[in-house]
N, C-alpha and C positions, 0 to 999 in steps of 0.2 A: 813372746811378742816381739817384733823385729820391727824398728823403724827407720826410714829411710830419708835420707838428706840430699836437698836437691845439690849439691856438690862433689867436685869426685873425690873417694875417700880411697884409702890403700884396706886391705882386705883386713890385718892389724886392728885399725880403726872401727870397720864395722863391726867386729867381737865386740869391742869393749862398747860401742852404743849400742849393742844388743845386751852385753851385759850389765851394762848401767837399767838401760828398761827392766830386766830380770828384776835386778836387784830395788827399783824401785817397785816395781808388782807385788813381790815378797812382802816389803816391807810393807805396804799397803795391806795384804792380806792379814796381816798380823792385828788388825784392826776389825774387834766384830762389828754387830751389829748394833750394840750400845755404845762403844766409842765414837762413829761414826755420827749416832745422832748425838753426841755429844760435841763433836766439833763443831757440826755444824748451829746447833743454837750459841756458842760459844764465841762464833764466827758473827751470828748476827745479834747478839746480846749479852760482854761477856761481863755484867754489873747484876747478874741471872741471881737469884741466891741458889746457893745449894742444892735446898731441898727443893725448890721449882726445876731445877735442871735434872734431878732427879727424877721427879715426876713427869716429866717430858722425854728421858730416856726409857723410863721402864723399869729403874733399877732400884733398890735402895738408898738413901741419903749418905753414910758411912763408904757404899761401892760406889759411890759415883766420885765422892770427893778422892778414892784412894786411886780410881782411875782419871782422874783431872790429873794431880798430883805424877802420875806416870806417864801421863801425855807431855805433861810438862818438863820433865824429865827425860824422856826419848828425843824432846826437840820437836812434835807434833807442834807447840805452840810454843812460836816462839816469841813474841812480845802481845801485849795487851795494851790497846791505842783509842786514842779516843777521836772519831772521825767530827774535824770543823765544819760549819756550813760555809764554802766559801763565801757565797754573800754576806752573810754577816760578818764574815772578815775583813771586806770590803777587797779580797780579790776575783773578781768577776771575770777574769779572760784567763783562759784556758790554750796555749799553744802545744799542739802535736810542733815535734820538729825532729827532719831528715838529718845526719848528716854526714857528708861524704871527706874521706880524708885526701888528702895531697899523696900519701905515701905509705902502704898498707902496712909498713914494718911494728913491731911490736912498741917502737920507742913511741911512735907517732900515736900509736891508738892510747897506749898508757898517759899520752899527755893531754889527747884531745878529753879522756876518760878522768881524770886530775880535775880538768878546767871546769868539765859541767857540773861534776860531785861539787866543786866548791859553791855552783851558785845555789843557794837555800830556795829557791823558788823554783828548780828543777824537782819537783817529786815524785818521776821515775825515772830511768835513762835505762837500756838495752843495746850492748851488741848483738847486729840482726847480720842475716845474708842478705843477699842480692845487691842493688847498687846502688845500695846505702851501706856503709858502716855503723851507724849508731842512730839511734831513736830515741828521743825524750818530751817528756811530759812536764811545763812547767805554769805553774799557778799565778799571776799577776794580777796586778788593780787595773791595767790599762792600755794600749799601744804606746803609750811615751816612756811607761815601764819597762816592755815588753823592749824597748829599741837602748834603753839605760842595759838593762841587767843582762837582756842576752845578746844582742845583735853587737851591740858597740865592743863589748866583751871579747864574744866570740870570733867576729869577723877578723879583727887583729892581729890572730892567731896563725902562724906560716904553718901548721898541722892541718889546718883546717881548710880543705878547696869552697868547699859550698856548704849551704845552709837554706834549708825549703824548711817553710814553716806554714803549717793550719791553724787555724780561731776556729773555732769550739762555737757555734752558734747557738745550741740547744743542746744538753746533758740526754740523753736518750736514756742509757744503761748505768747505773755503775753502783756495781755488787762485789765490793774487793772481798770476797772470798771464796774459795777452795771447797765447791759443791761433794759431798759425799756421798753414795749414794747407798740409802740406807735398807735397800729391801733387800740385799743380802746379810 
């Protein structure tokens, strides 16, 4: 399978993002068809007991926990987290945010990438292409918060050109996990 990046790569480069796809395909294959529904109920329930995740795979109680046990172990799964209701945490606002650096070098993006890790209410961040450099996701009680922890923060920063931010009006989606598909 060969995937393609909208930037120009030297020829070097697109082996080894073809061979990373390989090597991820592979490794996916290596996953039958009870693994799979095992991640996936795992994904959305992993406080499952045993023998109900069992039952829900197809498999015996004994093979399921020996196969949990080696998922665990390959790195299939890597932490077990317990998801908050933001509102009842009393963070209600949700910021998508852009942001574009000063100076594309390696030192600039490590520092702008430093600054967001540290704020605790950042709970995703992404380097992307196009004309943004980084993207992040942060959870807050409010817009006076949201101008405390990120904007006052971040603006500061001589790494940092600009900052475009979205509010979250309505939650539509949000399925954090890694669909399997299991009819193979």
């Amino acid at each position: 399978m060969k995937f393609w990046i909208n930037i120009p790569l030297h020829t070097k480069q697109h082996v080894i993002v073809e061979g990373y796809a390989n090597a991820m395909m592979e490794r996916r294959a290596d996953l039958d068809q009870i693994d799979r529904k095992i991640l996936n109920q795992l994904q959305k329930d992993c406080r499952i007991t045993n023998a109900e995740l069992a039952q829900i795979a197809g498999t015996s109680a004994p093979s399921c926990l020996r196969r949990v046990r080696r998922l665990r172990m390959e790195g299939y799964i890597d932490r077990e987290i317990a998801l908050v209701n933001p509102q009842k945490a009393g963070t209600c606002l949700t910021s998508i945010s852009e942001v574009r650096l000063n100076n594309h070098d390696r030192r600039a993006r490590d520092e702008a990438i430093r600054l967001i890790k540290e704020i605790p209410e950042v709970i995703v961040c992404y380097n992307v292409t196009g004309e943004r450099d980084l993207m992040f996701i942060a959870v807050l009680s409010d817009m006076s918060d949201f101008e405390e922890k990120i904007t006052e923060r971040l603006n500061s920063t001589p790494v940092i050109k600009s900052i475009n931010s979205y509010f979250v009006i309505k939650n539509i989606k949000f399925q954090p996990f890694i669909h399997f598909d299991e009819s193979q």
